[in-house]
C-alpha angles and dihedrals in degrees: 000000000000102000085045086056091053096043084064091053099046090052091053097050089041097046082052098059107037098123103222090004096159132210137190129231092229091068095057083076113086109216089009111219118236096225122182126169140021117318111245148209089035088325094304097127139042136194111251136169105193121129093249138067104265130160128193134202107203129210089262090058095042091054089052102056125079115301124246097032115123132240106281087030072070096064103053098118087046108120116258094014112098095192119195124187124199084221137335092264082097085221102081116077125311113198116176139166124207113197090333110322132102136231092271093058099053131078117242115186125180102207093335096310106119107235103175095113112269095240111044109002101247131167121221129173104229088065095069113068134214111340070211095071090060139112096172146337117216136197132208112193123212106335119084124226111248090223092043107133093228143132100172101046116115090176143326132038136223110210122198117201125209119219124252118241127254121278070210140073102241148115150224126222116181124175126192131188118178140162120306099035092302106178118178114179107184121173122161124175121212122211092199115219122305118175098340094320133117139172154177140185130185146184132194131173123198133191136173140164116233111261093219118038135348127318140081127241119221134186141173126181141184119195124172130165129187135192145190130179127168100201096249094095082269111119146152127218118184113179128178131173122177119193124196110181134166113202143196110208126217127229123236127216136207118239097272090053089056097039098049102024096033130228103295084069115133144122123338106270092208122048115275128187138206133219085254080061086249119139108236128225107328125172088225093065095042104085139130109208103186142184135183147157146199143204129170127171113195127184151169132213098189084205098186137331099292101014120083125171106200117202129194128162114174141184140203131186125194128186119176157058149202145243104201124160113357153096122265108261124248117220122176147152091267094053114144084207103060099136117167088350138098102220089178092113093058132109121191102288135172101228136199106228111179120181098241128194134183124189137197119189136178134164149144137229116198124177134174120196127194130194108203102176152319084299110037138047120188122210119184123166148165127218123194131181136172116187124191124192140182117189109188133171112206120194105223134191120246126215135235096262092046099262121134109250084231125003095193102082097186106149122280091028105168087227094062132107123261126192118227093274093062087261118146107232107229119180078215144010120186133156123188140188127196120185104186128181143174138188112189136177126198133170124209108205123196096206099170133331088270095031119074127166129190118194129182155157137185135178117213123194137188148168132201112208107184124179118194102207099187138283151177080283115024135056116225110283135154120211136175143187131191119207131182149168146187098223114191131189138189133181127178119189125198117191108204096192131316099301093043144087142165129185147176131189135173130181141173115226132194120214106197116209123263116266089245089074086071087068117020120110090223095048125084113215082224096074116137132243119257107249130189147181118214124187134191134206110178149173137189134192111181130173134160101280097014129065122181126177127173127185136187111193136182126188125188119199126192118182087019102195119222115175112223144168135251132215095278086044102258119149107248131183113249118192116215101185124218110009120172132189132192136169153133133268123192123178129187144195156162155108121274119191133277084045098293123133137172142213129199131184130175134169131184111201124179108183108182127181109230093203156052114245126216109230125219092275099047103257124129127242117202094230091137100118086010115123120257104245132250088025107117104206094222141037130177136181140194135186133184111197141192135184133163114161093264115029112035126182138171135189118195137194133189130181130197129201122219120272139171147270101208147035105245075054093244110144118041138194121219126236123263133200112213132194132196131178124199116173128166139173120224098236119230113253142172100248078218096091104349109048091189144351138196146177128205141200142202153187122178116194096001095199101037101237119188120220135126107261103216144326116293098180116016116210127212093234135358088195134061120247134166102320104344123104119224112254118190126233122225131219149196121258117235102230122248118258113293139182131221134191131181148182130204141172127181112210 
């Protein structure tokens, strides 16, 4: 594999240096969707004719819904995806589930960079961007793309597209105000198109009070993209976003919390301390700083005809953590938990510890796609990443008033403790590199004009290299595991007449294990990768002001992977065994008269365990038949729309069905039915100076239900049984009802 290693170097450094190598913006979309046709139902719903289920939200109906919400807050009325928010800022936490996975299942790319995190998978808000910059988000299912940069994907990817720039000078202002104290400031410029060039940069601020509790919410975010095309199918695409955020977290609560205490439940709001000396649960300490950046350089050599080479190296950076939930930390001379450290030097002291991670993440997608003839199409590529991550655990002052010294823990803070060596104590100290590929080789075939096949395999390799450099609690290890898969894929299409389509698709995914396995005293290093077998029946009907789409989808997991903890309150890999999920997704649109329109989604899981597992302390739970938690079986989803040129308005309605927080299935959450409104008037201009206006109105939650959205920590059981203790889950908390108004002007 060393040669392969270095191949993925040398591509990275070439494609680098290539003076005038081009790229095309198409390429930046990873799985591009074939659209024709006008967008229905407010811009909800496209007209595709790939092999696999996909859905699309396009930028009309992004600019409809209620401002400030991210990007995946944006498909929540998408079929198969049950999306929850901690709040409608769009910068506190985002969970979601699509056909019975979970977000950390599911592949998430930003103009084909992965941006689930490199160790464990993980969404967070701050990674996506403005909902502003762009032009669509699309979903795909169930199915991956062969060419997907991903390692944690079991099936499935989320794609967000970034908008092209003006062939005009030109410029956007928004501004959003909301409930509690909700405050979005957007402005982008736009250069317009000179000699082939075009550009745009853009700033936003965002700020917001918690809705429950104490705390304040802060972004700020710089976005720029630039283009150039010379006419000839060569062009270059270079796209960077940077994020700075300082967040207050929010606190879940089991079902006895919400039922006894009530919704507005949360951290203490004055400083509270326990019999340990340790300051319980204060909103102070619970924050979540956070930094990243992206940089993506896409381009396209059109080579000959029927011959294109498609480069595209990318970068992230990350830089930040999190303190949720818990208690500040005691350290002292007399700790039972010294470690490598000389705590000699320590009084009694009340610390900060937030769990701190920096990232550093390069890779390369290269693709080369070859069309034969008439009949066949040829796609070969080659996918490298080398993630790099270091987890710390700082152990910070606080101050009289119950502020953090510093809440920003990156390492060799000077706030932070020292043992008597000069040794900054760390509760845990990991770096881990990741090095991931992936060849891959797929035919498209033209059979017939109705007929059409797609056939494909890849191979993905990686590799996890830990080292344990010491903690509180560990002593220094390295440790490594090595995982890999032939993944085929196949897809075949038939086109019945003009209005419909049938499809079936079928591919094999590779889930790769989370980089804690790598230290955790319950976790073998041997762990399996999570397989699984997902497979598509599909049909489309599709005329001019009506679109129709049903899909029957079955998934087969073996080695299905659920994080736990153990009795000191370490993550460890539990393996469940066989787990399958089935179902069924519909999705409806279309435009009534008068200017009305509608949109319907609904979507049937039934995700079943197909084993006992065996818990921490050997005993068996009888989990074989028994639901896999935090999976409603249905959603469903219905929109009202209007618009007539000048007035537009939507009300929308989802309903969740009940599901459960463990996974004996004994404790269970009941169903909600939620409503939202949004509605906006196209404001009269000159076209001299302001080319357009709007504002836009709108209502979430309109009659401010209470329920708890979806499931943060799953338990094995909620219920004793032989020999196991009863453990509680905890949930997230729905919003109460809030309100949203914006104003915005293009130039």
């Amino acid at each position: 594999m060393k040669s392969f290693k270095r191949s993925g170097i040398y591509l990275v450094v070439m494609s680098a240096l290539l003076p005038g190598a081009l790229m095309a913006q198409e390429g930046t979309d990873v799985g591009t969707i074939s659209v024709q046709g006008q967008p229905l139902g407010g811009g909800m719903m496209v007209q595709e004719d790939s092999a696999k289920a996909r859905s699309t939200v396009t930028r009309e109906a992004l600019d409809k819904m209620p401002a400030a919400g991210n990007a995946i807050d944006k498909l929540k009325y998408t079929p198969g995806l049950n999306i929850n928010s901690n709040d409608a800022s769009g910068l506190s936490g985002v969970d979601y589930t699509m056909r019975g996975m979970t977000s950390d299942q599911i592949g998430l790319s930003m103009d084909g960079i992965p941006i689930n995190d490199s160790g464990n998978y993980a969404v967070y808000p701050n990674l996506l961007g403005d909902a502003e910059n762009l032009q669509e988000i699309f979903v795909t299912q169930g199915s991956s793309e062969v060419d997907g940069p991903h390692i944690g994907s079991s099936g499935g990817n989320i794609g967000l597209v970034t908008r092209r720039p003006a062939k005009d000078f030109g410029g956007f202002v928004k501004q959003t105000l909301g409930s509690n104290n909700l405050s979005k400031t957007f402005a982008r410029l736009e250069t317009g198109e000179y000699n082939g060039f075009s550009n745009w940069i853009s700033y936003s601020h965002t700020e917001a009070k918690k809705w429950r509790g104490e705390g304040r919410e802060y972004s700020d975010k710089f976005e720029m993209n630039s283009l150039y095309e010379d006419g000839n199918g060569n062009s270059s695409n270079l796209v960077m976003k940077y994020n700075r955020q300082e967040n207050a977290n929010y606190n879940t609560l089991s079902k006895a919390q919400f039922e006894q205490d009530g919704r507005y439940t949360d951290y203490a709001t004055t400083p509270e301390y326990n019999s340990k000396g340790q300051l319980n649960k204060y909103y102070k300490i619970d924050r979540n700083p956070f930094e990243n950046f992206t940089l993506s350089f896409t381009q396209k050599l059109q080579l000959r005809d029927n011959l294109s080479l498609t480069l595209q190296p990318y970068y992230y950076w990350g830089n930040g953590g999190s303190f949720t939930g818990q208690t500040a930390s005691v350290l002292s001379s007399t700790s039972d938990r010294a470690g490598q450290y000389d705590l000699s030097n320590l009084g009694s002291n009340t610390y900060y510890r937030p769990s701190w991670t920096q990232t550093w993440r390069p890779g390369i997608t290269t693709k080369l796609k070859w069309d034969i003839n008439e009949q066949h199409s040829l796609d070969v590529g080659y996918w490298y990443e080398r993630a790099r991550q270091l987890q710390t655990q700082p152990f910070i002052s606080i101050n009289g008033d119950g502020n953090p010294a510093q809440i920003w823990g990156k390492p060799g803070g000077s706030d932070q403790v020292q043992d008597a060596n000069g040794n900054t104590v760390q509760g845990r100290n990991q770096y881990t590199v990741t090095p991931a590929q992936k060849v891959w080789l797929q035919d498209t075939w033209f059979f017939s004009p109705e007929w059409t096949f797609v056939g494909g395999l890849a191979y993905q390799y990686v590799e996890r290299k830990g080292e344990n450099r010491g903690s509180l609690y560990n002593v220094p290890e390295n440790r490594k595991a090595t995982y890999h898969e032939l993944l085929p894929n196949f897809s075949a299409s038939y086109r019945l007449n003009q209005e419909n389509q049938l499809f079936y698709n079928l591919t094999r995914n590779m889930r790769t294990p989370p980089n804690y396995v790598l230290y955790n005293v319950g976790d073998s290093i041997n762990t399996k990768p999570e397989l699984s077998w997902n497979h598509e029946l599909g049909w489309r009907f599709q005329q001019e002001d009506m679109l129709l789409s049903a899909t029957l989808f079955y998934l087969r997991y073996s080695d299905r992977q659920i994080s736990t903890t153990n009795a000191d309150g370490d993550y460890e890999m539990m393996n469940i065994g066989n787990v399958e999920n089935k179902g069924l997704e519909l999705e409806w649109s279309g435009q009534l008269p008068h200017n009305f329109n509608y949109y319907a989604s609904y979507t049937y899981t039934q995700a079943k365990q197909q084993n006992n597992i065996v818990s921490n302390g050997g005993h068996e739970l009888p989990t074989s038949g028994k639901d896999v938690p935090n999976v409603p079986r249905n959603l469903l989803n219905l929109t009202l729309g209007y618009d007539d040129g000048l007035y537009y308005g939507s009300v929308s309605s989802k309903y969740v069905s009940s599901f459960y927080g463990d996974l004996t299935n004994d404790e269970k959450i009941g169903g909600r039915t939620v409503v939202d409104l949004a509605a906006g008037v196209y404001l009269p201009v000159d076209k001299k100076i302001v080319k357009s206006a709007a504002l836009r109105f709108g209502v979430s939650n309109l009659f401010d239900k209470e329920y708890l959205t979806s499931v943060r920590s799953t338990t094995f059981n909620a219920a004793a049984y032989n020999g196991v203790k009863a453990s509680t889950p905890y949930y997230n908390v729905g919003e109460e009802r809030t309100f949203s108004v914006s104003l915005e002007a293009t130039f």
